[in-house]
C-alpha positions in Angstrom: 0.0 0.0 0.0 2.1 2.8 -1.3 0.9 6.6 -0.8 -0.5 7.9 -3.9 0.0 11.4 -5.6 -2.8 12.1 -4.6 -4.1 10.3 -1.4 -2.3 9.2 2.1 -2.5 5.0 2.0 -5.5 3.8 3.8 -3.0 2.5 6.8 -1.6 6.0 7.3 -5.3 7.4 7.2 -6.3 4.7 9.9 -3.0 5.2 12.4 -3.1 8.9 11.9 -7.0 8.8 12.9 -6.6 6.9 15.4 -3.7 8.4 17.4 -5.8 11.5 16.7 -8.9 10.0 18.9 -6.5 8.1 21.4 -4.5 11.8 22.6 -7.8 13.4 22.5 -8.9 10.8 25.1 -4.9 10.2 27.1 -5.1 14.5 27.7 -8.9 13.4 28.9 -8.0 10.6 31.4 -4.8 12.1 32.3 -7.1 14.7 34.1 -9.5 12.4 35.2 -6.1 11.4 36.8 -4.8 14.0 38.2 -8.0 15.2 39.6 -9.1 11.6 41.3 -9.7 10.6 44.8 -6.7 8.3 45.7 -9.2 5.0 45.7 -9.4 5.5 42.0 -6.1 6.6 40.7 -4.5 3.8 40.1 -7.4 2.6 37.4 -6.9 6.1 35.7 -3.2 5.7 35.6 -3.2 2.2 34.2 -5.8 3.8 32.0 -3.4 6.2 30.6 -0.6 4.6 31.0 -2.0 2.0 28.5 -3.3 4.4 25.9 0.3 6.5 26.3 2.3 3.4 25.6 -0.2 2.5 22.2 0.0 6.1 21.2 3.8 5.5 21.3 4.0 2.1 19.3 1.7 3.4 16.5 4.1 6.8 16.6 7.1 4.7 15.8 4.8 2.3 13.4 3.8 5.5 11.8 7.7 6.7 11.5 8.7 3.5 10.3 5.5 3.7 7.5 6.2 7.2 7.1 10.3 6.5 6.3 8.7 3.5 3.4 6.2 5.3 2.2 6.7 9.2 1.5 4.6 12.1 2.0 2.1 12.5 -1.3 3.7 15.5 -3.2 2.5 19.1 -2.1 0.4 21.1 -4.4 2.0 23.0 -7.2 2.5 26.4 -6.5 2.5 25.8 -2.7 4.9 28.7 -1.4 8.7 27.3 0.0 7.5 28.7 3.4 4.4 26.9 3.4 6.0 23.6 2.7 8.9 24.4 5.5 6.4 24.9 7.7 3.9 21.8 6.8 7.3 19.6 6.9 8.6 21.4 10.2 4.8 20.6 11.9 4.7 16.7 11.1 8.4 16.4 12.0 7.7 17.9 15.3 4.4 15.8 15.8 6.4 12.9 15.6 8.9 14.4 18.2 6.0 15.4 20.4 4.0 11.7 19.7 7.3 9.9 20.8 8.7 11.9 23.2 5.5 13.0 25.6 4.7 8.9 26.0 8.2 8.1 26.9 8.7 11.1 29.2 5.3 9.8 31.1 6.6 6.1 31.8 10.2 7.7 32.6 8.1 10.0 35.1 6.2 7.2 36.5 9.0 4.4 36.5 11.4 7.4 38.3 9.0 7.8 40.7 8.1 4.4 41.9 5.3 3.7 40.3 3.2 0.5 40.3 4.2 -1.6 37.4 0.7 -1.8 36.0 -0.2 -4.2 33.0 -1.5 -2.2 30.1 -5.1 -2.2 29.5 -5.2 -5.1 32.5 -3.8 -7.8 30.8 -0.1 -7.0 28.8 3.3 -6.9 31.1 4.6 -3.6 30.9 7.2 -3.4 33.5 8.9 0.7 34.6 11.5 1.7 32.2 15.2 1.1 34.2 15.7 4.4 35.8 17.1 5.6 39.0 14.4 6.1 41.7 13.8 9.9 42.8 11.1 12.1 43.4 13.0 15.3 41.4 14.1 13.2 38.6 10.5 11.7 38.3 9.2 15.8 38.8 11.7 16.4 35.8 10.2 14.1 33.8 7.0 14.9 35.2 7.4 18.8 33.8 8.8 18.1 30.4 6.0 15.6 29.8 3.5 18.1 30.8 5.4 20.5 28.3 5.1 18.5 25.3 1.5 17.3 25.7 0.9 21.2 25.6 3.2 21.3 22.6 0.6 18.9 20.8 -2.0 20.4 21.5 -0.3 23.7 20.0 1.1 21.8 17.2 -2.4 20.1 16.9 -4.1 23.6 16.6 -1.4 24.3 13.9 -2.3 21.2 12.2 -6.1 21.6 11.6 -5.5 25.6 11.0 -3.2 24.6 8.3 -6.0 21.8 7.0 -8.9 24.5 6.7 -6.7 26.8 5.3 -6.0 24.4 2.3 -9.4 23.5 2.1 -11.6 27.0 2.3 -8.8 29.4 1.3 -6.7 27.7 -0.8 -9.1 25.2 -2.3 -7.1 22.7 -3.0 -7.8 19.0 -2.0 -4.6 18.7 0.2 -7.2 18.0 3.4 -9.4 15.5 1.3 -5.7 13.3 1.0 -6.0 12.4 4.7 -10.1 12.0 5.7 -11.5 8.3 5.7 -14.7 8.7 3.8 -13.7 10.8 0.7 -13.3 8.6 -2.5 -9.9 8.1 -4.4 -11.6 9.4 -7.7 -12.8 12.8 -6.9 -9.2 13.5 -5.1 -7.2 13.1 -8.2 -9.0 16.1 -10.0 -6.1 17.8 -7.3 -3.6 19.2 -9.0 
């Protein structure tokens, strides 16, 4: 399933929808988390712990598909600065996508946390770190950093997909959506 000139593969349509909904739900029950009576944080942790880890396998599943299978070309007569920045905000999503998961679990192993199957039933055992409550708060911060980073990053993301798609009028957002036929985005170019 190679990407087309004029459509993202139906893999990269599925993992980049779906990491979409799973860090709309991790920011969700990393609240729930946060804001829990101690009886129950230990279900939201495992909770997003487990979507966390999955959101960082499909990341590097989606570098790895990403590295075999390039980008679709840009429009023609898409500005240098345009494409700079496009290329500049996946690059950094897949930073952001990588790095915010791991800095969680190095938060949580550094600080002692319970080694909590994900979703109830796969081993996933605390990364090997020293134990310490300020290098688990260091982790802690930068993890907190880059989830806001994605959700900046995210904002950039859709801006630049309705920009495309009322301003520019191009089909450059119909490429990535699930329900939009192959044969009616080819009339892109």
């Amino acid at each position: 399933m190679q990407e087309s000139r004029f459509r993202y593969s139906t893999v990269s349509i599925i993992v980049h929808w779906t990491i979409f909904v799973l860090i709309l739900a991790n920011a969700t029950f990393g609240g729930w988390m946060e804001d829990a009576p101690p009886s129950e944080k230990l279900g939201y942790y495992q909770l997003h712990k487990s979507v966390g880890i999955t959101v960082l396998l499909l990341s590097l599943f989606r570098l790895g598909w990403r590295i075999a299978h390039p980008w679709p070309p840009f429009p023609e007569g898409m500005k240098l600065w345009e494409r700079l920045f496009a290329r500049g905000t996946h690059i950094l999503f897949y930073v952001l996508m990588i790095g915010a998961p791991l800095l969680g679990w190095a938060a949580a192993s550094a600080g002692g946390a319970p080694e909590v199957p994900l979703y109830g039933a796969v081993p996933a055992p605390n990364l090997p770190l020293p134990q310490g409550e300020q290098l688990s708060d260091a982790f802690g911060d930068w993890h907190k950093v880059m989830v806001k980073a994605i959700y900046v990053v995210l904002a950039l993301h859709v801006l630049g997909a309705l920009k495309h798609h009322f301003i520019d009028r191009d089909l450059v957002l119909h490429r990535m959506l699930p329900l939009v036929g192959r044969g009616r985005v080819k009339n892109d170019h």
